[in-house]
Chimera marker file (.cmm) of the C-alpha trace (Angstrom):
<marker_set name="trace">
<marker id="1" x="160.370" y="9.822" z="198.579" r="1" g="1" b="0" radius="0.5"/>
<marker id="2" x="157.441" y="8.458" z="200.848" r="1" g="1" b="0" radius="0.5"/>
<marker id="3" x="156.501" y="12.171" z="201.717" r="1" g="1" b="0" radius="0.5"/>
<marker id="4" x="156.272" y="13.347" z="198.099" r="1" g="1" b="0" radius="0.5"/>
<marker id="5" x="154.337" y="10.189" z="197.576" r="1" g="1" b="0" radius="0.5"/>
<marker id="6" x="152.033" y="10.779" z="200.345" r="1" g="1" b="0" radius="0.5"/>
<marker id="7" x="151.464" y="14.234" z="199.351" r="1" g="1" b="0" radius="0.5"/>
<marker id="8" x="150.690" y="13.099" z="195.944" r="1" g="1" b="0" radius="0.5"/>
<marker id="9" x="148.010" y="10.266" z="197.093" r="1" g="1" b="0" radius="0.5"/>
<marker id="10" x="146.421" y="13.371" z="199.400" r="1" g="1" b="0" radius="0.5"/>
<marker id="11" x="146.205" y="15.847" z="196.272" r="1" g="1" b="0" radius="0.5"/>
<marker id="12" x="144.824" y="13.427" z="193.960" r="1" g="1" b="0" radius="0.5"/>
<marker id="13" x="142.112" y="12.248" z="197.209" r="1" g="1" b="0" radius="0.5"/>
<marker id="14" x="140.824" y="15.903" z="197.092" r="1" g="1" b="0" radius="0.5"/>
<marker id="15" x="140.496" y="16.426" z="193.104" r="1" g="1" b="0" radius="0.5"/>
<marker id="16" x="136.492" y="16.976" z="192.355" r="1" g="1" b="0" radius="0.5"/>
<marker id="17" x="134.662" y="13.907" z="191.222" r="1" g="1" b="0" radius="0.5"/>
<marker id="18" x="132.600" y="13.500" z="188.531" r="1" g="1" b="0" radius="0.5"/>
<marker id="19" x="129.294" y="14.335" z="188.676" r="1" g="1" b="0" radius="0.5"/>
<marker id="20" x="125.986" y="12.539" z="186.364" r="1" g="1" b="0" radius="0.5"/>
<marker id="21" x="124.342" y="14.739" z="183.905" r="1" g="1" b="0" radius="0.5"/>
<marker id="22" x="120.640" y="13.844" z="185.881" r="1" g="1" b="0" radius="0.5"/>
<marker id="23" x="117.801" y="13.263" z="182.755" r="1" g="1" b="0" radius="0.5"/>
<marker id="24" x="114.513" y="14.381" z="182.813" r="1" g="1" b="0" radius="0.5"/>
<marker id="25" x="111.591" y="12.724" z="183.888" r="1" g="1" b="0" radius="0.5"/>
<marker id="26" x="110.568" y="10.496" z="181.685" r="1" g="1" b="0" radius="0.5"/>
<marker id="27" x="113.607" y="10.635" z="179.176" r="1" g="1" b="0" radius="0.5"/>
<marker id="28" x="114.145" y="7.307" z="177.969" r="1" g="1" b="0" radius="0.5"/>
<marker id="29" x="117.949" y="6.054" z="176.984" r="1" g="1" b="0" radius="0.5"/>
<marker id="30" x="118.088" y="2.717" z="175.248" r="1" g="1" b="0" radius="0.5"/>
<marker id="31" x="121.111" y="3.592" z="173.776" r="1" g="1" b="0" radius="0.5"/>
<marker id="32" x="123.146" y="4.824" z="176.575" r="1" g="1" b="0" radius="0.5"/>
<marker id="33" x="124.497" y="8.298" z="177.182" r="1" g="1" b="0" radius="0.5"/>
<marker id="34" x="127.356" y="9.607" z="177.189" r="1" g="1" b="0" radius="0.5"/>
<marker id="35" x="127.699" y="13.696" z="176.700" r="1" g="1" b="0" radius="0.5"/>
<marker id="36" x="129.923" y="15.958" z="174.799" r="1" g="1" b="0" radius="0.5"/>
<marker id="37" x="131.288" y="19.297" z="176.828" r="1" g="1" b="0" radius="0.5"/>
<marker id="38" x="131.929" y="22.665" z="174.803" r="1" g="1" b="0" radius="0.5"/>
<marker id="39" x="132.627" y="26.113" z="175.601" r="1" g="1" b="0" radius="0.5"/>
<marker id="40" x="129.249" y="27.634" z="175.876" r="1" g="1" b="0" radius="0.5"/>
<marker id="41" x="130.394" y="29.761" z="172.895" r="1" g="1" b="0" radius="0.5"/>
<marker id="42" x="130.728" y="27.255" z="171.167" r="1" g="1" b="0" radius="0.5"/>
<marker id="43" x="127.508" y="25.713" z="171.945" r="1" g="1" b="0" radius="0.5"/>
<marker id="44" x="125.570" y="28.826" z="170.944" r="1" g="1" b="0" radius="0.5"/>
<marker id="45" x="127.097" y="28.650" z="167.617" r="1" g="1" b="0" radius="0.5"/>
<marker id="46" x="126.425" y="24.844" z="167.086" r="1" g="1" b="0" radius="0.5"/>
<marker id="47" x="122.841" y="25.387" z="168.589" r="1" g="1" b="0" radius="0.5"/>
<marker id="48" x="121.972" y="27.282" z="165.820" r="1" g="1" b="0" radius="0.5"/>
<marker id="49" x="122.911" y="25.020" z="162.578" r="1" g="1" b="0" radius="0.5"/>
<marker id="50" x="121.580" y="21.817" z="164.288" r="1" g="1" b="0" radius="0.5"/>
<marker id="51" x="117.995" y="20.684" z="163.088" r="1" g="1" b="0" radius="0.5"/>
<marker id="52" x="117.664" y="18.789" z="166.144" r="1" g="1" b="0" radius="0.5"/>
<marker id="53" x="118.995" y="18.919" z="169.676" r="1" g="1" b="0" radius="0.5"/>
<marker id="54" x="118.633" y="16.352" z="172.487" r="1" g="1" b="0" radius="0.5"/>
<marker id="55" x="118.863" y="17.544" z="176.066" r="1" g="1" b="0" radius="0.5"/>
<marker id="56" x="121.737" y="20.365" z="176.982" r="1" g="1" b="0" radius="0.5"/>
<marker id="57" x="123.227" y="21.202" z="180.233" r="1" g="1" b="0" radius="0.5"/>
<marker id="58" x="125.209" y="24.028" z="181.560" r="1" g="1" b="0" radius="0.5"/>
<marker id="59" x="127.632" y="24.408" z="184.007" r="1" g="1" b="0" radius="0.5"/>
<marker id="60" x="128.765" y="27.610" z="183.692" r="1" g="1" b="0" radius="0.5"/>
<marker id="61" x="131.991" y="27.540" z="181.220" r="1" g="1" b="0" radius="0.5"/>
<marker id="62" x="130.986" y="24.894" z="179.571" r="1" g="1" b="0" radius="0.5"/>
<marker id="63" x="127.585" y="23.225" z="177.782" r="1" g="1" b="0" radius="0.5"/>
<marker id="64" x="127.342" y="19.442" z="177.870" r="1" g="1" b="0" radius="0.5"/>
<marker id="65" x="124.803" y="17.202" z="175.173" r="1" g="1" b="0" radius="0.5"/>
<marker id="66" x="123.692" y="14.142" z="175.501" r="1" g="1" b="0" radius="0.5"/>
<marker id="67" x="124.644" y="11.520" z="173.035" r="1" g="1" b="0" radius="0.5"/>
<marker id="68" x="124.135" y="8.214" z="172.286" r="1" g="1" b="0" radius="0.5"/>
<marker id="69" x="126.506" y="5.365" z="174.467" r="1" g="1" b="0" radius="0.5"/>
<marker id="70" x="129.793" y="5.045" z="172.096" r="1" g="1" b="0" radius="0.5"/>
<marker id="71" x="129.566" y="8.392" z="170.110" r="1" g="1" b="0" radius="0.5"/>
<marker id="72" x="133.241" y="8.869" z="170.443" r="1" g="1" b="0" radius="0.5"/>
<marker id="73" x="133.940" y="5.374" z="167.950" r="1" g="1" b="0" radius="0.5"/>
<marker id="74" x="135.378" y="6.643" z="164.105" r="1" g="1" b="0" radius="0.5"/>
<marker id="75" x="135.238" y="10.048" z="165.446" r="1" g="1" b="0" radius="0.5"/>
<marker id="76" x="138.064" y="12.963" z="166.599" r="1" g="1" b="0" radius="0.5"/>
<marker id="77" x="136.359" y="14.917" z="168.637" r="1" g="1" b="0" radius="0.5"/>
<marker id="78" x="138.292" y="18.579" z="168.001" r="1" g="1" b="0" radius="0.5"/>
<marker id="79" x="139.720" y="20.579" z="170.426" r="1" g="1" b="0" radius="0.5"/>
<marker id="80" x="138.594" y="22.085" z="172.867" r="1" g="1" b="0" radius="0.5"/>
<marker id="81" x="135.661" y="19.616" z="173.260" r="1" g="1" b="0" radius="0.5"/>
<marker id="82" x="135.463" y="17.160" z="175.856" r="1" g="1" b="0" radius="0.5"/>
<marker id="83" x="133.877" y="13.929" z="175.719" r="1" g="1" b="0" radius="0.5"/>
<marker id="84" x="132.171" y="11.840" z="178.875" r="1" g="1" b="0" radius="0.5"/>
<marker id="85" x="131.574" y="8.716" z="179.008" r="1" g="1" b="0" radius="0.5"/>
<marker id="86" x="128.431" y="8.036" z="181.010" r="1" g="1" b="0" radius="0.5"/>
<marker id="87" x="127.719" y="11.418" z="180.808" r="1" g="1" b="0" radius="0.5"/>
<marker id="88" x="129.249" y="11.746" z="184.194" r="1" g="1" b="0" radius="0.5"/>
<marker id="89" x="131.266" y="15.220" z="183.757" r="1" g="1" b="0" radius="0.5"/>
<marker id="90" x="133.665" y="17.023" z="185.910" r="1" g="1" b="0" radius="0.5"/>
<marker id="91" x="132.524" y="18.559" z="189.280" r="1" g="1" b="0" radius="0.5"/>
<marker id="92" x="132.671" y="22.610" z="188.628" r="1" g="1" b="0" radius="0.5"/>
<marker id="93" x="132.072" y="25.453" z="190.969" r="1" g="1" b="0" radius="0.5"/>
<marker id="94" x="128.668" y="25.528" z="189.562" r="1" g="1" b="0" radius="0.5"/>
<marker id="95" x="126.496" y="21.963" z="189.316" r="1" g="1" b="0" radius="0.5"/>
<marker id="96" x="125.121" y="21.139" z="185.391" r="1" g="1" b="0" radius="0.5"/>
<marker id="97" x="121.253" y="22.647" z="184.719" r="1" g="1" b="0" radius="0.5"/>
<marker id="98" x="119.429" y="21.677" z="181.662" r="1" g="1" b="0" radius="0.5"/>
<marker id="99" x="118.997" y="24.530" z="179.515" r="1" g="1" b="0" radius="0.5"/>
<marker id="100" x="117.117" y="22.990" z="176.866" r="1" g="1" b="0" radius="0.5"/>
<marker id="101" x="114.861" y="19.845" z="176.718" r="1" g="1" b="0" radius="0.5"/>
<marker id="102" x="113.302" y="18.464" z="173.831" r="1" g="1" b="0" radius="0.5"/>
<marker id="103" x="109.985" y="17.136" z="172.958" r="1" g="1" b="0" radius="0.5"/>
<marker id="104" x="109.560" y="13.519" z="173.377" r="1" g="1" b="0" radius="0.5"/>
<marker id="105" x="111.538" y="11.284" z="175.494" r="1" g="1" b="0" radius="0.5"/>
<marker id="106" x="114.433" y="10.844" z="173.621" r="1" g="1" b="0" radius="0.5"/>
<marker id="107" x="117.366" y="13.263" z="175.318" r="1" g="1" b="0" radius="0.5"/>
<marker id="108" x="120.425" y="12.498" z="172.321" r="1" g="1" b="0" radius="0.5"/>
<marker id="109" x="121.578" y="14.856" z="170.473" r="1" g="1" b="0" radius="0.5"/>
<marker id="110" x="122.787" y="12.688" z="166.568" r="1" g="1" b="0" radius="0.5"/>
<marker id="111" x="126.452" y="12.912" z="167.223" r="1" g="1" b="0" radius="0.5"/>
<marker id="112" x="127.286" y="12.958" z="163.694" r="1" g="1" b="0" radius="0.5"/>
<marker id="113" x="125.324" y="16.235" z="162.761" r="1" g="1" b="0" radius="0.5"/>
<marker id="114" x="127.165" y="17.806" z="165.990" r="1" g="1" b="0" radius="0.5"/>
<marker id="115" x="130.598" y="16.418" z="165.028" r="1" g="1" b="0" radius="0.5"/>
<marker id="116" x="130.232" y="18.052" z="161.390" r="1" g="1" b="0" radius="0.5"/>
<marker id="117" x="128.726" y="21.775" z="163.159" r="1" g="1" b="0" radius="0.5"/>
<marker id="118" x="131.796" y="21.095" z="165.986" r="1" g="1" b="0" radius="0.5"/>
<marker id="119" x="134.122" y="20.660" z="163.281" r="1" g="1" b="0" radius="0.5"/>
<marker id="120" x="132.715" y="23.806" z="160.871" r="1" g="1" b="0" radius="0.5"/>
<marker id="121" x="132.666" y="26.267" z="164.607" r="1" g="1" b="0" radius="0.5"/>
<marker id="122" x="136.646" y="25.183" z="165.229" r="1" g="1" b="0" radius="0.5"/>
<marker id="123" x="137.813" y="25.278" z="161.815" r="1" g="1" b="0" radius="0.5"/>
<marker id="124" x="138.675" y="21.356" z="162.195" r="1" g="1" b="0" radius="0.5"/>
<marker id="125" x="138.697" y="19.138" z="158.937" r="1" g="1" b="0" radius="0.5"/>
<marker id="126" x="136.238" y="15.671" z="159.787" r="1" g="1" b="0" radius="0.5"/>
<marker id="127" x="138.334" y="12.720" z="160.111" r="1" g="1" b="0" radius="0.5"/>
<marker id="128" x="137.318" y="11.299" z="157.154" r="1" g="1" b="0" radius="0.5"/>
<marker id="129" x="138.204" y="13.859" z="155.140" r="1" g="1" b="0" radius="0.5"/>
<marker id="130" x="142.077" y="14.317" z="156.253" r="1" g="1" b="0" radius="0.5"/>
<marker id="131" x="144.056" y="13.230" z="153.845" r="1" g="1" b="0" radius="0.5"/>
<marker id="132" x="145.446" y="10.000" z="153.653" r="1" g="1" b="0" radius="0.5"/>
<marker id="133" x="141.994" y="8.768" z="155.592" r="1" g="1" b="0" radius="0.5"/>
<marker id="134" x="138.758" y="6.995" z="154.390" r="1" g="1" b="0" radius="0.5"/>
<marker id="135" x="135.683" y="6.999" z="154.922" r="1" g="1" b="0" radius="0.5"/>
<marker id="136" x="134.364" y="4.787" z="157.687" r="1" g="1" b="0" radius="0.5"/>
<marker id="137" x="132.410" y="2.013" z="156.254" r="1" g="1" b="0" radius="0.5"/>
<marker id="138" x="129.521" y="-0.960" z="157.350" r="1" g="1" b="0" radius="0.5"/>
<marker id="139" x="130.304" y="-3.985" z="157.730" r="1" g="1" b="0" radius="0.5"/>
<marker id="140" x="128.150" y="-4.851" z="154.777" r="1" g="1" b="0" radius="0.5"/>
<marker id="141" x="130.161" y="-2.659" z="152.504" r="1" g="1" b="0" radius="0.5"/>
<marker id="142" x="132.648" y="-4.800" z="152.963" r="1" g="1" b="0" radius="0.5"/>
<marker id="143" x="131.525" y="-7.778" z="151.300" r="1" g="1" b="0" radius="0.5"/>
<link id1="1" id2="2" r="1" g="1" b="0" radius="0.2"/>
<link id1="2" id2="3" r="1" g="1" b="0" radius="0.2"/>
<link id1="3" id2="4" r="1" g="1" b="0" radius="0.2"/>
<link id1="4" id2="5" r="1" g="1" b="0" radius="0.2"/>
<link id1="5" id2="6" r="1" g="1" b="0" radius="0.2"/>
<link id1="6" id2="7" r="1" g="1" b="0" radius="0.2"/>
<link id1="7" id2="8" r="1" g="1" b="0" radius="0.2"/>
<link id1="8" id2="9" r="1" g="1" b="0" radius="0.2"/>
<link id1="9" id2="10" r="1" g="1" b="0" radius="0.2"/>
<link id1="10" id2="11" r="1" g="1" b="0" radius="0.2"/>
<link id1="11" id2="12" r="1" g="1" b="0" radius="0.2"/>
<link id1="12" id2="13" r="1" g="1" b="0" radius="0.2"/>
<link id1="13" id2="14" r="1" g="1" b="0" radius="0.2"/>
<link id1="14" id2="15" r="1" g="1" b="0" radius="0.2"/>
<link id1="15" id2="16" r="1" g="1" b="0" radius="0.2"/>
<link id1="16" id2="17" r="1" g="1" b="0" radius="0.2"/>
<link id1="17" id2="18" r="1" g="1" b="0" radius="0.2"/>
<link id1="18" id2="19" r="1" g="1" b="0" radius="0.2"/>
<link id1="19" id2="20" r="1" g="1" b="0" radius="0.2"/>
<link id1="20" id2="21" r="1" g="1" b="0" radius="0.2"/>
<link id1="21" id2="22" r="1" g="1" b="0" radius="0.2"/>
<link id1="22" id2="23" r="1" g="1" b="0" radius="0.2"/>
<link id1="23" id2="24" r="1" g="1" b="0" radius="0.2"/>
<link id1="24" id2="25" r="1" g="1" b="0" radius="0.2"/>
<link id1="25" id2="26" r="1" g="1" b="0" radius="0.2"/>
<link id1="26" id2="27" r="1" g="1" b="0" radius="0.2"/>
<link id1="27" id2="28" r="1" g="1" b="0" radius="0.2"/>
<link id1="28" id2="29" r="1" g="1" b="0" radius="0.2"/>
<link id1="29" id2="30" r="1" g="1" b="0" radius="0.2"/>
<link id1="30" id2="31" r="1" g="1" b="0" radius="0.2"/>
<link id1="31" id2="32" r="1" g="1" b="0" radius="0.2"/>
<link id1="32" id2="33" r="1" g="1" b="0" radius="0.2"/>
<link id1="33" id2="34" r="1" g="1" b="0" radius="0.2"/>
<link id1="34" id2="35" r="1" g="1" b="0" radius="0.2"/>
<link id1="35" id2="36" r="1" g="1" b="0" radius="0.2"/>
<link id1="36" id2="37" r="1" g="1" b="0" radius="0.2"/>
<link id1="37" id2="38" r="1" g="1" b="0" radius="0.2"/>
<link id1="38" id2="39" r="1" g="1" b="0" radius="0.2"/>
<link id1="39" id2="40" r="1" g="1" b="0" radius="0.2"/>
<link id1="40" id2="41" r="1" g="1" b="0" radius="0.2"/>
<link id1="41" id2="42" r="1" g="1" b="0" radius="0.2"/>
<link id1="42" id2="43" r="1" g="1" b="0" radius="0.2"/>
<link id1="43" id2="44" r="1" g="1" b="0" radius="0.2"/>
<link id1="44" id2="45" r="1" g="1" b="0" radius="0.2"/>
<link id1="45" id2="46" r="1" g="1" b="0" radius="0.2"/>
<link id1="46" id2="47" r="1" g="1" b="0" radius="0.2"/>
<link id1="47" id2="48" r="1" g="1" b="0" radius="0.2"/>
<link id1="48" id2="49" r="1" g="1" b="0" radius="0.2"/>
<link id1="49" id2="50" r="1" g="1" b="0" radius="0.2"/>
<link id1="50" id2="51" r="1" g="1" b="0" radius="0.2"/>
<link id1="51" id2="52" r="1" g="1" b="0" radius="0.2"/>
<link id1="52" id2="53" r="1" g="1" b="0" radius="0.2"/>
<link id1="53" id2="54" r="1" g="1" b="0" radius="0.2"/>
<link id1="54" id2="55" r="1" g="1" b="0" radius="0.2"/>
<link id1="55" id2="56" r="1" g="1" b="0" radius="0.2"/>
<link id1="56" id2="57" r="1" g="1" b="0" radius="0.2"/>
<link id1="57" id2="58" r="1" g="1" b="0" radius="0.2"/>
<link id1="58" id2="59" r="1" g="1" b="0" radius="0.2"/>
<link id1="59" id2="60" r="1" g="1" b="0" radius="0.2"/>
<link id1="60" id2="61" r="1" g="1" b="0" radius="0.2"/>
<link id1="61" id2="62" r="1" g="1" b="0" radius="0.2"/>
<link id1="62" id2="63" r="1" g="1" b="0" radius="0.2"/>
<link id1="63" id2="64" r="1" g="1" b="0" radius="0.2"/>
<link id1="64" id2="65" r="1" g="1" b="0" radius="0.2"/>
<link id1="65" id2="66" r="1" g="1" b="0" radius="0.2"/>
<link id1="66" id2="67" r="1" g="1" b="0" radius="0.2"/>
<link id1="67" id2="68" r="1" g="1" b="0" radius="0.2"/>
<link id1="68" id2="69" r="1" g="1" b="0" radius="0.2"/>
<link id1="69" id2="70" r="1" g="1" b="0" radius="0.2"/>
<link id1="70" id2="71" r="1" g="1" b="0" radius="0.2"/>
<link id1="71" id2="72" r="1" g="1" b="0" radius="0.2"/>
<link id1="72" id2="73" r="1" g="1" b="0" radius="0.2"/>
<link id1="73" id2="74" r="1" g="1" b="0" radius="0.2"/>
<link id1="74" id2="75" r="1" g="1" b="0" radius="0.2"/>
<link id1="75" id2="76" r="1" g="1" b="0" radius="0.2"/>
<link id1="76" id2="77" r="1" g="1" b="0" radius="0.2"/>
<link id1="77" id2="78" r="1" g="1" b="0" radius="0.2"/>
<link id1="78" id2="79" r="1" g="1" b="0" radius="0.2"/>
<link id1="79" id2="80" r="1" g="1" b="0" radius="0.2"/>
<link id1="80" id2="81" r="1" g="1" b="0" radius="0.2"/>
<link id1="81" id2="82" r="1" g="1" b="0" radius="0.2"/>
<link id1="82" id2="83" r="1" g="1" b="0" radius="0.2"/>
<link id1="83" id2="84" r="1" g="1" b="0" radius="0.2"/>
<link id1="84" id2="85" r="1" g="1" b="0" radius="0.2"/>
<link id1="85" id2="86" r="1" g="1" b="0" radius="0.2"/>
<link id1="86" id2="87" r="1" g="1" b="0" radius="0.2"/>
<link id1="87" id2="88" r="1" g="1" b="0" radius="0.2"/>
<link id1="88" id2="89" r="1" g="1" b="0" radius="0.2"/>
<link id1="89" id2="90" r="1" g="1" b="0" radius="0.2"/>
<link id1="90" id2="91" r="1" g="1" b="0" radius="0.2"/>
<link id1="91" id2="92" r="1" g="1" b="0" radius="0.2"/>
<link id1="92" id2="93" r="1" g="1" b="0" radius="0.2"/>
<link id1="93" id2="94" r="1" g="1" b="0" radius="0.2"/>
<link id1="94" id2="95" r="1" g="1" b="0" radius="0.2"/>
<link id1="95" id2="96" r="1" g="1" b="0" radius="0.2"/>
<link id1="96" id2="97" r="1" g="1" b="0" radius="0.2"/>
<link id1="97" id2="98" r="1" g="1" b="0" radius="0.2"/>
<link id1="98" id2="99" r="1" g="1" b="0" radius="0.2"/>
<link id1="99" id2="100" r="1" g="1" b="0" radius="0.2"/>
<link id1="100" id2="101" r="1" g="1" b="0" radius="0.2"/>
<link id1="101" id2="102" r="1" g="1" b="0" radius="0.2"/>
<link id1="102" id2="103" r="1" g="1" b="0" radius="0.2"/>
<link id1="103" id2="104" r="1" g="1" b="0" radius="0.2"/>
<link id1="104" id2="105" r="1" g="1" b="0" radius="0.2"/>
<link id1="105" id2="106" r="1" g="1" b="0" radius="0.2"/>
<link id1="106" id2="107" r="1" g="1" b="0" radius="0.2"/>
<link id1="107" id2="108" r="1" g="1" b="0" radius="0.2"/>
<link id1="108" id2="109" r="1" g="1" b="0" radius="0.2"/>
<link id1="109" id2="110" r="1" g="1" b="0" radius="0.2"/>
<link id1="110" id2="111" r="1" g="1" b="0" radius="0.2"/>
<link id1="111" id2="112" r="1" g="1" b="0" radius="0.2"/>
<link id1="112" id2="113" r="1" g="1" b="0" radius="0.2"/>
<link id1="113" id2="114" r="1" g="1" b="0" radius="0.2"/>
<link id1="114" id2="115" r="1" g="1" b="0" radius="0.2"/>
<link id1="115" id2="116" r="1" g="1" b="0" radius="0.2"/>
<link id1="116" id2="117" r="1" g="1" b="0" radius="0.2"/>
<link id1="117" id2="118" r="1" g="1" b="0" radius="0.2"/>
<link id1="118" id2="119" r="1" g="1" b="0" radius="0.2"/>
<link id1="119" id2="120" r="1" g="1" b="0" radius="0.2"/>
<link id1="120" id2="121" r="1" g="1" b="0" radius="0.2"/>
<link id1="121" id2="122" r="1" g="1" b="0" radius="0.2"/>
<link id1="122" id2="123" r="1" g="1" b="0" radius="0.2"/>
<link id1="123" id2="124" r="1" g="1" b="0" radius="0.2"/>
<link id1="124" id2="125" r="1" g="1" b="0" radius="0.2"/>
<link id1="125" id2="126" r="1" g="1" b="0" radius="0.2"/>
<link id1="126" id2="127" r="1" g="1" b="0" radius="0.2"/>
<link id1="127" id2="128" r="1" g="1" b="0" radius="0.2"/>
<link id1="128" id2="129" r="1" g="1" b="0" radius="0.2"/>
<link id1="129" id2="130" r="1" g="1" b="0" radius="0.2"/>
<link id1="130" id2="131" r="1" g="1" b="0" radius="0.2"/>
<link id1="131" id2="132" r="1" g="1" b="0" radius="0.2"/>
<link id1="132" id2="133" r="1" g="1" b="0" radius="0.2"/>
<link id1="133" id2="134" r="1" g="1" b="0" radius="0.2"/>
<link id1="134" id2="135" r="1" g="1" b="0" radius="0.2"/>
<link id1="135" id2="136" r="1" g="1" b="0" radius="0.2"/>
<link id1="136" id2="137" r="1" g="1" b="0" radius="0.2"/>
<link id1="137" id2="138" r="1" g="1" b="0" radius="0.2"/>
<link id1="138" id2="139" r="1" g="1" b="0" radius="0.2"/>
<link id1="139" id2="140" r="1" g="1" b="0" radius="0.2"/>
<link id1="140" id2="141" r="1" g="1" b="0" radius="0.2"/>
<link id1="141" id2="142" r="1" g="1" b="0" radius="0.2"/>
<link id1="142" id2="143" r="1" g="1" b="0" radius="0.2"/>
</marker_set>
């Protein structure tokens, strides 16, 4: 039992650590960032049908956009996406390189404009729109 143990604390030593999606000079991020990983298929297709796109890294399999701290709150992310918090993202074989920048010094991507194209590119129904489900609502609605 202590070998398998062992052997299981020295396999989960050598797994790859995250790694920080590095900004820009002279991005600004008073919101916080967090980033949201795709297939690079994927990405392509959601590139196109966004009107405007924050900073987007590659890593080889896989493109990663910067969003706004706490993008993952009311929203399902679909399948196969991958969300990271602090935009820190898995280590790959290959290390994350911006491949596209945008004007300004804002880096985020609107997460709710990618959500919707994310959800049209898999076929996914947006979580508000399941049945059974509401629409999320402001606190002021409330009242």
């Amino acid at each position: 039992m202590r070998v398998m143990a062992l052997t299981t604390l020295a396999s989960l030593a050598r797994l790859p650590q995250d790694v920080p999606l590095e900004l820009p000079e002279g991005m600004t991020t008073p919101l916080g960032c967090d980033a949201v990983g795709m297939p690079e298929e994927y990405g392509r297709q959601v590139r196109a049908r966004l009107p405007r796109i924050g900073c987007v890294y590659a890593d080889g399999a896989r493109w990663w956009w910067i969003v706004p701290s706490g993008s993952s709150v009311s929203l399902d992310w679909p399948a196969p996406l991958r969300y990271a918090t602090g935009a820190r993202v898995p280590a790959g074989p290959k290390a994350p390189r911006l491949v596209h920048r945008p004007e300004g010094t804002a880096p985020y991507t609107p997460p709710i404009p990618l959500y919707l194209a994310m959800c049209r590119v898999t076929g996914t129904v947006p979580l508000w729109m399941r049945t059974g489900r509401t629409a999320p609502t402001s606190p002021t609605a409330r009242r």
